[in-house]
MARDOBA-861065 format. One record per residue (C-alpha): residue number from 1; residue in one letter; x, y, z. Coordinates in steps of 0.5 Angstrom, whole numbers. Example, Ala and Ser with C-alpha at 12.3 -4.5 7.8 and 13.67 -1.06 7.14 Angstrom:
# MARDOBA-861065
   num   residuo      px      py      pz
     1         a      25      -9      16
     2         s      27      -2      14
END
This chain:
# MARDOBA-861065
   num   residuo      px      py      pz
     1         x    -366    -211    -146
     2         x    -364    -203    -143
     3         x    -362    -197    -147
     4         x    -356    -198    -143
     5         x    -354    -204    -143
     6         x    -356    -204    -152
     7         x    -351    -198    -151
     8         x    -346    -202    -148
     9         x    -347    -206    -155
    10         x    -347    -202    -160
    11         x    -339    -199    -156
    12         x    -335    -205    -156
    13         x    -338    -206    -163
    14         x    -336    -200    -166
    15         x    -329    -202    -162
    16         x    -330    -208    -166
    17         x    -330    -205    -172
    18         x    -324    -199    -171
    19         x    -320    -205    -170
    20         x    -323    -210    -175
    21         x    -321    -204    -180
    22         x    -314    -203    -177
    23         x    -312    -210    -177
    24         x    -315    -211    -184
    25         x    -315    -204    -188
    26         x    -318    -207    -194
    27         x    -324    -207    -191
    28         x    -324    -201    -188
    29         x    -328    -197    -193
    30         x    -333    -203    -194
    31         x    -335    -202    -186
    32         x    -334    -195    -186
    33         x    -341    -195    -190
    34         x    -343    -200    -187
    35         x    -344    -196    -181
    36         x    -345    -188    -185
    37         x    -350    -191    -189
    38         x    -353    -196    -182
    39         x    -352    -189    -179
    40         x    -357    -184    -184
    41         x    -363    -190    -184
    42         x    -363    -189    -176
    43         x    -362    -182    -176
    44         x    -368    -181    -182
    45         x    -372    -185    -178
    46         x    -371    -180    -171
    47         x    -367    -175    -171
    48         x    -366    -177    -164
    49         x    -362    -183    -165
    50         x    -357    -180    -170
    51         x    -356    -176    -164
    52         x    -355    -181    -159
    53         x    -350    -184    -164
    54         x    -346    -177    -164
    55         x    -345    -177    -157
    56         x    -344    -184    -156
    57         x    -338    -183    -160
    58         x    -335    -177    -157
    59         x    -335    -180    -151
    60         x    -330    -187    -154
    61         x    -328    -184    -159
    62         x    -323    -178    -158
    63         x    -321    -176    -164
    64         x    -326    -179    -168
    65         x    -323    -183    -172
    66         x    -325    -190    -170
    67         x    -327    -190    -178
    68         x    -325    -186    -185
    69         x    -324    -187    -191
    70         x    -320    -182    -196
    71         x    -324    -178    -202
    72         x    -319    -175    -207
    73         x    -313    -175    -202
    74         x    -318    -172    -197
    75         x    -320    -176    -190
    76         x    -326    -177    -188
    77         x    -328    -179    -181
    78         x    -333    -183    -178
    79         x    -335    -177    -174
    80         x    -335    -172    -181
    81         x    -340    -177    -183
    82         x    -344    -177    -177
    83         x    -345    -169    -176
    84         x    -347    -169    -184
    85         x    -352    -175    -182
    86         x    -355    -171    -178
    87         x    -355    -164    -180
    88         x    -357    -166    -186
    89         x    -364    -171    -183
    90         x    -365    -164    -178
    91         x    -365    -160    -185
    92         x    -370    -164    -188
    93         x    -374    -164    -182
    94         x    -374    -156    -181
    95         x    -376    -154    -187
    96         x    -382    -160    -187
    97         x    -384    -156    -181
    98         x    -382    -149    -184
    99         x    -379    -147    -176
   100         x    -372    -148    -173
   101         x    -373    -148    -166
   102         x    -367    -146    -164
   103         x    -367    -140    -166
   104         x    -372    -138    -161
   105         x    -369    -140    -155
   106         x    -366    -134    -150
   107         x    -359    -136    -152
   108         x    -359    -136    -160
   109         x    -356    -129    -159
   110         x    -350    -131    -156
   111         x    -349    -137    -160
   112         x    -350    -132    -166
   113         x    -345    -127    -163
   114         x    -340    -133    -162
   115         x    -341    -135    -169
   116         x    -341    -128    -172
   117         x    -334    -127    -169
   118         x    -331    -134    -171
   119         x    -335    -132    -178
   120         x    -329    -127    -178
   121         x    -323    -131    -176
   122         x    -324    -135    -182
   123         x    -324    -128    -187
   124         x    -319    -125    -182
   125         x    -314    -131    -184
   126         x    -315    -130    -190
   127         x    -315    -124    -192
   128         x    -308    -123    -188
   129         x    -306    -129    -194
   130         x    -306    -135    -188
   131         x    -305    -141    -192
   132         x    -312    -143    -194
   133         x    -311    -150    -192
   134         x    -309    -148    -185
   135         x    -315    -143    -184
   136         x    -320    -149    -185
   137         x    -316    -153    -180
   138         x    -317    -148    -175
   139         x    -324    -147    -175
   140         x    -327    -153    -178
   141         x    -328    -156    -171
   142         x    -333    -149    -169
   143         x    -337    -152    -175
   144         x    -339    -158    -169
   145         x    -343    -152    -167
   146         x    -348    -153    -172
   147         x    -350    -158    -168
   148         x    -353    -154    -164
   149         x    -360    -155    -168
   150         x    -362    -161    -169
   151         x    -358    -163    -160
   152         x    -364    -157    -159
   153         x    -370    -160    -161
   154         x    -368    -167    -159
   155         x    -366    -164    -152
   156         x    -372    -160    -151
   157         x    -376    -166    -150
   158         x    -375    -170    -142
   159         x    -376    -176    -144
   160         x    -371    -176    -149
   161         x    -366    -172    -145
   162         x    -366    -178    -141
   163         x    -366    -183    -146
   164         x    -359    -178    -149
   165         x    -357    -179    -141
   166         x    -357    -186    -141
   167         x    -353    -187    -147
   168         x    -348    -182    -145
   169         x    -347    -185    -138
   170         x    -346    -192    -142
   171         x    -341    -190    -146
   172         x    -337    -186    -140
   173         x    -338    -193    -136
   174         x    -335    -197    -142
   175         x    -329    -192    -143
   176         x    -326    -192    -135
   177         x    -327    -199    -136
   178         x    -323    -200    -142
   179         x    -318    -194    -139
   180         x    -317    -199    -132
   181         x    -317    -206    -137
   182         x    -311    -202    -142
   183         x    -307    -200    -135
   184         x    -307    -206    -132
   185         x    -304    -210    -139
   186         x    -299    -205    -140
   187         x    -298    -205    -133
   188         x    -296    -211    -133
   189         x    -294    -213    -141
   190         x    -301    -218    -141
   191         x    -299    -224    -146
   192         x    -295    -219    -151
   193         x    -302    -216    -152
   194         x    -299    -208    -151
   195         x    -296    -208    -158
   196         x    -302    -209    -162
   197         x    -306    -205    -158
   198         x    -301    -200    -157
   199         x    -301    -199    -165
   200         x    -309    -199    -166
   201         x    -310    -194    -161
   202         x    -304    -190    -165
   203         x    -307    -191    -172
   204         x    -315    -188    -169
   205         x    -312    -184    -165
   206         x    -316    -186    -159
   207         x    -310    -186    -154
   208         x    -304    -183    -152
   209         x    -300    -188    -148
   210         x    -293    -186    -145
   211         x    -289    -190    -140
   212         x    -289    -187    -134
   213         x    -282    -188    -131
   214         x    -276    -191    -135
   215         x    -275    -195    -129
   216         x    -282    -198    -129
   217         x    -286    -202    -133
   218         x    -292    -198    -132
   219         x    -296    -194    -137
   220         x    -301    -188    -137
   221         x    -307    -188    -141
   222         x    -309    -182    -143
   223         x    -316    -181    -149
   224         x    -318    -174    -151
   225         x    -325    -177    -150
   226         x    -324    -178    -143
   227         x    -326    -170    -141
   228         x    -333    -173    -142
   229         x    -331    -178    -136
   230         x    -329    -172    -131
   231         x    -335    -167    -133
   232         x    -339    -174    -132
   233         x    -337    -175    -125
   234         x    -340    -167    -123
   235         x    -347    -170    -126
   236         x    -346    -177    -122
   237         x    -344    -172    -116
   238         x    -351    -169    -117
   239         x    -354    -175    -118
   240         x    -351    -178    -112
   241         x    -353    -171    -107
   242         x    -360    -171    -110
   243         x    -360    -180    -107
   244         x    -357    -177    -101
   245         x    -362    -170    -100
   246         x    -368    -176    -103
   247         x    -366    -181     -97
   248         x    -365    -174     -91
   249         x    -373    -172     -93
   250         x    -376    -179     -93
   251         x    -372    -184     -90
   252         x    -377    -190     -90
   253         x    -380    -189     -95
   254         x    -386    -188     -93
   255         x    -389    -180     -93
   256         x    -389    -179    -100
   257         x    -395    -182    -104
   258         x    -393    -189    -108
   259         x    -393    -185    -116
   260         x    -390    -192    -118
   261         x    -396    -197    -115
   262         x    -390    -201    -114
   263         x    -389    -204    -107
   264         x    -385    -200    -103
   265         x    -380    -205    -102
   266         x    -379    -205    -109
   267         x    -377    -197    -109
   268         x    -372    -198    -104
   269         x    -369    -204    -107
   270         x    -369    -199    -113
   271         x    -367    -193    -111
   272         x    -360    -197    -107
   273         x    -360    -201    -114
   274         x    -359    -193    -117
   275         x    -355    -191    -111
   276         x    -350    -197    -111
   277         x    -349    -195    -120
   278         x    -348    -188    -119
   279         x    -343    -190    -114
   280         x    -340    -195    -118
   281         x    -339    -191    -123
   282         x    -337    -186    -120
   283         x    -331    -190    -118
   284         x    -330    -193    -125
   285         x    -329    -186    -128
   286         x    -324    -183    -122
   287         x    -321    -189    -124
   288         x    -320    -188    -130
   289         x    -319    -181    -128
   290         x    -312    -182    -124
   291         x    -310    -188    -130
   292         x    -310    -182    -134
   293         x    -304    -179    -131
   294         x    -307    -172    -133
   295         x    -305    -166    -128
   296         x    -309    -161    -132
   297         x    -316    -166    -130
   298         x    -313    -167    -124
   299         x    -313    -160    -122
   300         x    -319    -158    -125
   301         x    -323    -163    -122
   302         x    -321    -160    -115
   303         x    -321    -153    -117
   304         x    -329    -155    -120
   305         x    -331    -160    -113
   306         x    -328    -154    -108
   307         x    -333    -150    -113
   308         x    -340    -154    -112
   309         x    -338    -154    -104
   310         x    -339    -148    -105
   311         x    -344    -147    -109
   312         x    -348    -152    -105
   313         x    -347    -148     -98
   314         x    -350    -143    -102
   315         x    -356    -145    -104
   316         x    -359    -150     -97
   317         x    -353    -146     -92
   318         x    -357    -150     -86
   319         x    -356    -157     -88
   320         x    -348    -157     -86
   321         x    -350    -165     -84
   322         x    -352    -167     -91
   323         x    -347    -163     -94
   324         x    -341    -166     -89
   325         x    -344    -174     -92
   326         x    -344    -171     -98
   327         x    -336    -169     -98
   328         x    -335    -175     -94
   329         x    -338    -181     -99
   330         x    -335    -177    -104
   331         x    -328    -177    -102
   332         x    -329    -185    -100
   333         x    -331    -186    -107
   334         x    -324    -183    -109
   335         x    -320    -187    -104
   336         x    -323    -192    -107
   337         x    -322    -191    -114
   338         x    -315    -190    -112
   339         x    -314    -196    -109
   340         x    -317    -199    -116
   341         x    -311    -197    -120
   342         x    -306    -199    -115
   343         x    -309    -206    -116
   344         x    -308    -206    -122
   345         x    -302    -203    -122
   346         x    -299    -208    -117
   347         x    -303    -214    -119
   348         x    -299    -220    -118
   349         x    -300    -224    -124
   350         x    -296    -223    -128
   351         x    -292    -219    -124
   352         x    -290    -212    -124
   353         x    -285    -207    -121
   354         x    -289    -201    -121
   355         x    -289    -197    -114
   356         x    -296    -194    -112
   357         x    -291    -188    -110
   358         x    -291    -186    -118
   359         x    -298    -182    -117
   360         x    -297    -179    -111
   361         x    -290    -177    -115
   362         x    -294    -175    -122
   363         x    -298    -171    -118
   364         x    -293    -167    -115
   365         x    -288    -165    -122
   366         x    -290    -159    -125
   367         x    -283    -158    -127
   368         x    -278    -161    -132
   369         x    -282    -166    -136
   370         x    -283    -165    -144
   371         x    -290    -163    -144
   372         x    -291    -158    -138
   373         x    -284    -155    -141
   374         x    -287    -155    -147
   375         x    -293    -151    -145
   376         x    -288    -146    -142
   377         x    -285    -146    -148
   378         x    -291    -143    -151
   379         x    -293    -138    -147
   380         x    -288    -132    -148
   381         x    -288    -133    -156
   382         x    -296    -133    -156
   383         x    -296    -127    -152
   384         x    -292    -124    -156
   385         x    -296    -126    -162
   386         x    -301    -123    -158
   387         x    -299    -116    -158
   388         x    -300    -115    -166
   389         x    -308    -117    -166
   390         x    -309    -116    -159
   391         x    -318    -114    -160
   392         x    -319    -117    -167
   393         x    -315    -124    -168
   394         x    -309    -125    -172
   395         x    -314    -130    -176
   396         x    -315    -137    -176
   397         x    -308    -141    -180
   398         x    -303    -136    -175
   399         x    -298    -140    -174
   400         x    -292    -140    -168
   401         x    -285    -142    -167
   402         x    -282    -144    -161
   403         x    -277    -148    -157
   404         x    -280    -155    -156
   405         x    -276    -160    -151
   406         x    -281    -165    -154
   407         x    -278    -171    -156
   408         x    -283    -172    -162
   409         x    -281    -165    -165
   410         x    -274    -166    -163
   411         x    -275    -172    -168
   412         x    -276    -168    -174
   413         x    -273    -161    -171
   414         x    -267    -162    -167
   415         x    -266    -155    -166
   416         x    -272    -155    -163
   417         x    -275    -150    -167
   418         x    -283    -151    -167
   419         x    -288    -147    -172
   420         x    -295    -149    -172
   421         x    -302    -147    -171
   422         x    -304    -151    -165
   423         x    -302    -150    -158
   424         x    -304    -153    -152
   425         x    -306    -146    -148
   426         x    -313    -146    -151
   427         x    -315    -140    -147
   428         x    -309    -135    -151
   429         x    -310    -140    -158
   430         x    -317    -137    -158
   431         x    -314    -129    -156
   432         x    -309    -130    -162
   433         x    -313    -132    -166
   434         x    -320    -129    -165
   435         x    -317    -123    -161
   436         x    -321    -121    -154
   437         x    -327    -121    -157
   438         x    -328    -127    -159
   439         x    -325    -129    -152
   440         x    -330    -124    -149
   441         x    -336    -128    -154
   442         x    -335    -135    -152
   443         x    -335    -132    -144
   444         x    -341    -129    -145
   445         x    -345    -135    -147
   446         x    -342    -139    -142
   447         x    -343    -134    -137
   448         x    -350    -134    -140
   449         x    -351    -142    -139
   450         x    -348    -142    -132
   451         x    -353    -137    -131
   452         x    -358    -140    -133
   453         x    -357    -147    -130
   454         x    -355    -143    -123
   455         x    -363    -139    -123
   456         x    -365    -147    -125
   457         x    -360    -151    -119
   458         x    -362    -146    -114
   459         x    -370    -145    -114
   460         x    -371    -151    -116
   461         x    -366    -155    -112
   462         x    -364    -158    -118
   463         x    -357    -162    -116
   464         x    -356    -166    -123
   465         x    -356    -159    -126
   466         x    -352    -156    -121
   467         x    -347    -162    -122
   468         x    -348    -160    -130
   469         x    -345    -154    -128
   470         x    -339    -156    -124
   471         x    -337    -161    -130
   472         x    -337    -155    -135
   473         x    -332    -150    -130
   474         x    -328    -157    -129
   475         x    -328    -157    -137
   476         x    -328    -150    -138
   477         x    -321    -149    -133
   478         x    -318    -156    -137
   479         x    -318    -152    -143
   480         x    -313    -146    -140
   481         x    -307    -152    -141
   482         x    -311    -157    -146
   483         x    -315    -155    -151
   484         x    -321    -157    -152
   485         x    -327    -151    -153
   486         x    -324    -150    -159
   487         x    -326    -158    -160
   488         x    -332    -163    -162
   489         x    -331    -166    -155
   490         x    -332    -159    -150
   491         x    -336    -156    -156
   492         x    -341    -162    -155
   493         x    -341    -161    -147
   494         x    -343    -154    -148
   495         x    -347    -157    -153
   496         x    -351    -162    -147
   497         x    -351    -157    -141
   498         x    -354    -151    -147
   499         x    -360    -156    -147
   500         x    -360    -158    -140
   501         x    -361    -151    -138
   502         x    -365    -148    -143
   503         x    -371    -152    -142
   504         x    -378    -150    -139
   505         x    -379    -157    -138
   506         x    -377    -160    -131
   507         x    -371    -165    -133
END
């Protein structure tokens, strides 16, 4: 059996889990270190499997609450049990050696000066009398940096960059595909399935699944994890545009040398077999992309495609052609991606009354509804906020008030008064809390990565690192409305394309 379709295995297991211990609860702490402790003997065995297992579950698993149990009034996650599995196997492991890899890579400066700044952010909160337990809150997230380590030794390896891919890619393809299946049931109320669903999704904070329209019965699922779907689909692209230049140069197959000793027929069935599973998992993704009824991907996305365009006229200016095919199959793959979701939208058994025109409305609607009115909302406040620590940081546990229209505050508020410490502005929560130095940090190291990947991507004509860097703009600008830089799911990515292009072995 393949390491993709054992990936595959090991998803609907972990999902099997999650929703064994929400229906259950006594069980909850028995599987919980059932999985830790079956997590540890594998990460001891090979740190790379302790790493595959952290980002195959980023990937599903949003908030990374699929498993936990509680120690002393304290919640512990599976992922807190999965970054301490593996911090602690890549310690053993260093001091053995007696070398910490990392710390000789060309972009350890800009991670210490990050790391510097966000060390800073904590002492200022503190100091500044911030409640402690809010302080913690706010920049326990920053400590999935620690990561970086341990990703780092795995990574510089290709072959086990690869293998790490390949999970990735299997764990992305069970998530747009459980995003199409959940759309489709509450598309259409499926055997009354939607309730309990609804309410393990809820529990394990794996989804947030709203009603589109009052008058319809149409629902938008939306994970956090899914931003590993829209950086995803920059990497297929990469790999779709390196089939596309592969199949240009050598149409029949028949110039190069046979490398595999297979026979060619062979390697065209693979290579159409590889090309019909990018596309395939191109338009799964989109998908689930559009079911996500996510403007902040949406826009992103379109903003980071027109970007890779760009980028690709600049590196090959006198293939117009291929790039014109590129364009091409890539906008029929979304074509089709959004004729999978009317589908499922419109599928006749059992009967829906949603209307294809609820997309087109989505997409056109900036205004007036709770969470675009919230983020308004927020902007004039946090600015004002600003201005009292503009260079260093009000520190980490500052907290906000303003007018929410949200239902969900309005339910506790119903002055619409909101104060917390966590804001949907990633961009201006980073400015409040650790000042435009710490803003100008993060920028320069990722400033210091597509700098990198790019001097990769144009001399070597590595398009799978070029796609690598697009998906990183793409979650670079989501981040703008919807935090996530500032959370293990963006901070793993920046994590991922650190050691795609920070490498001196060809990926």
């Amino acid at each position: 059996m393949t390491l993709f379709k054992y990936s595959i295995i090991f998803a609907v297991l972990a999902e099997a889990l999650s929703f064994l211990s929400f229906a259950s609860p006594q069980t909850g702490a028995w599987l919980f270190g059932i999985v830790a402790v079956s997590a540890i003997v594998l990460t001891i065995r090979r740190l790379e499997h302790g790493v595959m297992l952290v980002f195959g579950e980023l990937v599903i698993g949003s908030f990374g609450r699929m498993l936990e149990i509680s120690i002393g009034g304290f919640e512990v996650s599976i992922r807190m049990a999965l970054w301490l599995a593996v911090m602690l196997a890549w310690g053993a492991r260093a001091a053995q050696k007696r070398r910490i890899e990392f710390l000789h890579s060309k972009l350890f400066k800009p991670y210490l000066a990050l790391a510097v700044i966000l060390g800073w952010g904590i002492a200022w909160g503190a100091l500044r009398g911030n409640e402690l337990g809010l302080v913690f809150s706010d920049a326990n997230n920053y400590l999935y940096f620690a990561l970086i380590f341990p990703m780092y030794d795995v990574l510089s390896s290709s072959d086990a960059l690869r293998r790490v891919g390949i999970v990735i890619t299997a764990a992305m393809g069970y998530l747009a595909a459980k995003t199409v299946i959940l759309f489709y049931i509450f598309s259409h109320e499926l055997f009354g399935l939607q309730d309990v669903l609804y309410a393990w999704s809820r529990a394990s904070h794996l989804a947030e699944i709203t009603n589109v329209d009052p008058t319809a019965i149409l629902s938008r699922i939306f994970m956090q994890s899914q931003i590993w779907l829209v950086f995803g689909v920059f990497m297929l692209l990469g790999v779709l545009f390196m089939s596309l230049r592969a199949k240009r140069s050598n149409p029949n197959n028949e110039t190069e040398p046979n490398v595999s000793n297979k026979p060619y027929g062979d390697n065209k069935i693979a290579s159409a077999y590889g090309l019909a599973m990018t596309i395939g998992l191109l338009v799964l993704s989109l998908a689930a992309i559009i079911a996500s009824f996510s403007r902040s991907f949406w826009l992103a996305m379109v903003i980071a495609f027109v970007a890779l365009i760009i980028a690709l006229f600049v590196i090959m200016p006198k293939r117009i052609k291929t790039i014109g095919r590129f364009v091409a199959i890539t906008a029929g793959t979304g074509v089709l991606a959004l004729g999978l979701v009317v589908v499922a939208m419109q599928f006749p058994i059992p009967p829906s009354n949603a209307d294809a025109d609820l997309i087109k409305n989505r997409a056109g609607k900036f205004t007036g509804e709770a969470a675009v009115s919230s983020r308004y909302a927020q902007i004039r406040p946090l600015l004002e906020s600003i201005k009292n620590h503009p260079v260093l940081g009000a520190g980490f546990g500052t907290s906000v008030t303003y007018q929410s229209q949200d239902p969900r505050v309005l339910k506790n508020n119903p002055d619409g008064n909101y104060t917390t410490t966590a804001f949907e502005l990633g961009w201006l929560e980073m400015w409040l809390k650790i000042g435009l130095l710490g803003v100008g940090a993060y920028l320069y190291l990722l400033w210091r990565i597509l700098k990198s990947g790019w001097r990769i991507a144009s001399r070597e004509k590595n398009y799978f690192i070029l796609g690598a860097l697009a998906g990183l703009v793409a979650v670079v600008l989501t981040h703008g409305v919807s935090p996530y830089l500032n959370h293990p799911l963006g901070i793993s990515i920046v994590m991922l394309v650190t050691g795609l292009v920070d490498k001196k072995q060809d990926t």
